[in-house]
Backbone bond lengths (Angstrom), bond angles and torsions (degrees), N, CA, C in turn:
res aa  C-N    CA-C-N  psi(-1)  N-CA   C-N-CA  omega(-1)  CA-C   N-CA-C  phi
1 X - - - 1.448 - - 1.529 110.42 -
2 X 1.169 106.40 -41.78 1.559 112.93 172.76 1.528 109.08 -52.54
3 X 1.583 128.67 -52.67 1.396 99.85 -157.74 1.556 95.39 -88.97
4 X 0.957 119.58 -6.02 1.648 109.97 -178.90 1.736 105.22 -59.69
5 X 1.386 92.40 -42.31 2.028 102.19 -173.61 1.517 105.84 -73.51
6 X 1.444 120.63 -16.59 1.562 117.03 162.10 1.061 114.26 -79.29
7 X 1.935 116.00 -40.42 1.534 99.63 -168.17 1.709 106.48 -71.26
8 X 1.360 117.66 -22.40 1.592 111.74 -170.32 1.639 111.57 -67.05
9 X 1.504 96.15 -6.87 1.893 90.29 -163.99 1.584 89.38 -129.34
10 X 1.388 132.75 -7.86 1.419 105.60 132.36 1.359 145.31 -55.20
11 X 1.525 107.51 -36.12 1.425 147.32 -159.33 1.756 86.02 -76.88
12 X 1.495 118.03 -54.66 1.482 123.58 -171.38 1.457 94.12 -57.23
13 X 2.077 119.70 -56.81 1.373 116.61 -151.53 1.774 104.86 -61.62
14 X 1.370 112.61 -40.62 1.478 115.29 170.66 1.166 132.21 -36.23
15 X 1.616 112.88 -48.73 0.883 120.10 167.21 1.828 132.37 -64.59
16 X 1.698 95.82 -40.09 1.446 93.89 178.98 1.740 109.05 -68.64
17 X 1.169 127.67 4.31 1.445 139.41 -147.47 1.681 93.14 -103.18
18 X 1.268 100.00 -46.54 1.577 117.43 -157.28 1.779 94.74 -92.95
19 X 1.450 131.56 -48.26 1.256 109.50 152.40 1.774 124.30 -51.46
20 X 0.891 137.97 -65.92 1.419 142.13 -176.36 1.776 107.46 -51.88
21 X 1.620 128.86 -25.53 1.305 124.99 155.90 0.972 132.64 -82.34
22 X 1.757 119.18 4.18 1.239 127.08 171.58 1.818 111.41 -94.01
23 X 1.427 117.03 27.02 1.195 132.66 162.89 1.298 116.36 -148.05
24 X 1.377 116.26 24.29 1.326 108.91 -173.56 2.002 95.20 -164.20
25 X 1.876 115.48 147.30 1.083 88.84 -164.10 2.027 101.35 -93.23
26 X 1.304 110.68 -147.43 1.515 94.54 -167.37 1.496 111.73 -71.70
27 X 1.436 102.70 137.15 1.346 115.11 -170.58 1.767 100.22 -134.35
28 X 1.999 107.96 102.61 1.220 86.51 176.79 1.663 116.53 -80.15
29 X 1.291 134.44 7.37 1.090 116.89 -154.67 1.580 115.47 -115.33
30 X 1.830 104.98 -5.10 0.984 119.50 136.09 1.577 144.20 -64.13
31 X 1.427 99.83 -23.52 1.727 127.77 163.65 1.792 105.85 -74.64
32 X 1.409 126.17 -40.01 1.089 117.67 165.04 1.703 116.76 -85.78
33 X 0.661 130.12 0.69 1.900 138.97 157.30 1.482 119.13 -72.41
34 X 1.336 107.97 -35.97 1.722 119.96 172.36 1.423 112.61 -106.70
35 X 1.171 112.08 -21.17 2.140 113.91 135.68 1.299 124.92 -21.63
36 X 1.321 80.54 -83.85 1.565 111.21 165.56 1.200 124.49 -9.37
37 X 1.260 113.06 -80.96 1.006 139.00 174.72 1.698 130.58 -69.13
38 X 1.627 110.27 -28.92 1.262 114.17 119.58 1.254 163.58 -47.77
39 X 1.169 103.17 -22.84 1.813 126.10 175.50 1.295 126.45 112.62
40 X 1.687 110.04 0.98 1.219 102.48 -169.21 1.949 90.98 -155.82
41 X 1.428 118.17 104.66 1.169 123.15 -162.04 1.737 100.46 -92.22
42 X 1.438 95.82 -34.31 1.957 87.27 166.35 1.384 121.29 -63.65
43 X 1.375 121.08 -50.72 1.475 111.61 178.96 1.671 115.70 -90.82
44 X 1.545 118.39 17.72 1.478 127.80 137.58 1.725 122.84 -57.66
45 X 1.217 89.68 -46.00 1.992 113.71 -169.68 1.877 87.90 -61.70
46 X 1.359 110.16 -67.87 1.195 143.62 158.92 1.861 95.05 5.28
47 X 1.551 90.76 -89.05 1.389 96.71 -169.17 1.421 127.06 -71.40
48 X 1.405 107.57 -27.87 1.318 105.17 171.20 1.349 131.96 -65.75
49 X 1.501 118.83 -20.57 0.967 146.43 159.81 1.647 114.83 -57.01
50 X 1.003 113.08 -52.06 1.302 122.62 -174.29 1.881 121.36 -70.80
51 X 1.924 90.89 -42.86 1.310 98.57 177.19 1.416 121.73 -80.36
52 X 1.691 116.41 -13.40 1.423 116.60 179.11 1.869 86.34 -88.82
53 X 1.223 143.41 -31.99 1.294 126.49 170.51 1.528 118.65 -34.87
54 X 1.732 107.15 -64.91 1.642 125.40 146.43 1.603 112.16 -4.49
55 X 0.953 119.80 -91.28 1.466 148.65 -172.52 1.458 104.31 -48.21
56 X 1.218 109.77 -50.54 1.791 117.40 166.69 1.298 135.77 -75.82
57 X 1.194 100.14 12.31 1.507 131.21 -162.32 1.914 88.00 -111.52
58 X 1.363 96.36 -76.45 1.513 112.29 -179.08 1.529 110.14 -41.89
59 X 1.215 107.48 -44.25 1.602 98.57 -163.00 1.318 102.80 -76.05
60 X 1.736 117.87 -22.52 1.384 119.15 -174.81 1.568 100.35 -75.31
61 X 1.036 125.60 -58.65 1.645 126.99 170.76 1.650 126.74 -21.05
62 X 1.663 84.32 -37.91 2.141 101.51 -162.27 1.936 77.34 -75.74
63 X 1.761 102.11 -67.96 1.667 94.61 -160.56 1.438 106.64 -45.08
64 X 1.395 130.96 -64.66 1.382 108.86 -158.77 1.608 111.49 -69.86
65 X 1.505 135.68 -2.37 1.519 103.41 178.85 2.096 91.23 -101.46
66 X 1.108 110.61 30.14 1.442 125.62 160.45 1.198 97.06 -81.91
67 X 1.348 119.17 -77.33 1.442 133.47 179.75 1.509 122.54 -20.65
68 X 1.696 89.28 -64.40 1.495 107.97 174.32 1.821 110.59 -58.37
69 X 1.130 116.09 -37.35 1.869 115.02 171.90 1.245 115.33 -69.73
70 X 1.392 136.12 0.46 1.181 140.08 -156.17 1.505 91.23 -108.81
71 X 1.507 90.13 -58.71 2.027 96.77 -165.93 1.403 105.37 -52.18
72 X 1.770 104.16 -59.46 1.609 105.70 168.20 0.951 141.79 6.04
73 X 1.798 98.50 -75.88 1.268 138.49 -169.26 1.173 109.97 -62.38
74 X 1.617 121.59 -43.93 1.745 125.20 -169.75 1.251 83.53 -83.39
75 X 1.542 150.60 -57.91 1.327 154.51 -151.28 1.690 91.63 -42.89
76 X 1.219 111.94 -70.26 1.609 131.28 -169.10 1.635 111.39 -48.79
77 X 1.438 96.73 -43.20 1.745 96.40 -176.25 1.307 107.02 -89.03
78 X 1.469 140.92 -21.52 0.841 133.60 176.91 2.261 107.43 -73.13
79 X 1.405 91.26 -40.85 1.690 98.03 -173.94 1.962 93.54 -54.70
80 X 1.397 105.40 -56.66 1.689 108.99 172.15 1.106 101.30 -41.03
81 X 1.338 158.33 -76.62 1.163 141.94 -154.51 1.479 136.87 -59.74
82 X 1.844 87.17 -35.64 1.630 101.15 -179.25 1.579 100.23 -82.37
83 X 1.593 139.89 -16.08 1.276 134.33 179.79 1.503 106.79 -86.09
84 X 1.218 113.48 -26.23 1.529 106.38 -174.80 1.865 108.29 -87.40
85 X 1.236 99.88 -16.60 1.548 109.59 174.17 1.374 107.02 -60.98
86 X 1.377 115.23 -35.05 1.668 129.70 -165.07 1.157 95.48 -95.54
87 X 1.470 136.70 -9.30 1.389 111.70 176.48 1.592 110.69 109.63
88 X 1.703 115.62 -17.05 1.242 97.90 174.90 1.840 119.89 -83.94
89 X 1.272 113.04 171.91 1.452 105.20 178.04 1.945 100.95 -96.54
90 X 0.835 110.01 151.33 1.622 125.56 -165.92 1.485 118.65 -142.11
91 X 1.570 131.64 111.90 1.274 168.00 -154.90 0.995 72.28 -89.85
């Protein structure tokens, strides 16, 4: 009965961890504050740490296939330009 009543209020601290790092980047010591308060402030530190890693991961993912639409993008208008120079018609 006991670890069920830890895992539900770890399970809660995770969660409040993972909302509050989705505005903020990894912060373990905010992950050990909602530990804390969960029961277990090391594997709070733990997660917060881990889930702003997550998050820094993502944002790195979004910029570079940004990146990648950018290059694309000039790739395409520039190829349009040099085909229509030649005479072809270009979509």
């Amino acid at each position: 009965m006991l670890a069920l009543s830890l895992t539900g209020r770890l399970r809660d601290g995770l969660a409040i961890t993972e909302k509050a790092l989705a505005r903020t980047p990894a912060d373990p010591q905010l992950g050990a504050a909602v530990g804390a308060i969960a029961g277990d402030a090391g594997k709070g530190a733990a997660a917060g740490a881990v889930l702003g890693g997550v998050r820094g991961r993502r944002q790195s993912m979004a910029a570079q296939q940004a990146q990648q639409q950018e290059t694309r993008s000039a790739y395409d208008r520039a190829f349009a330009a040099c085909m229509e120079g030649r005479g072809y018609t270009v979509r």
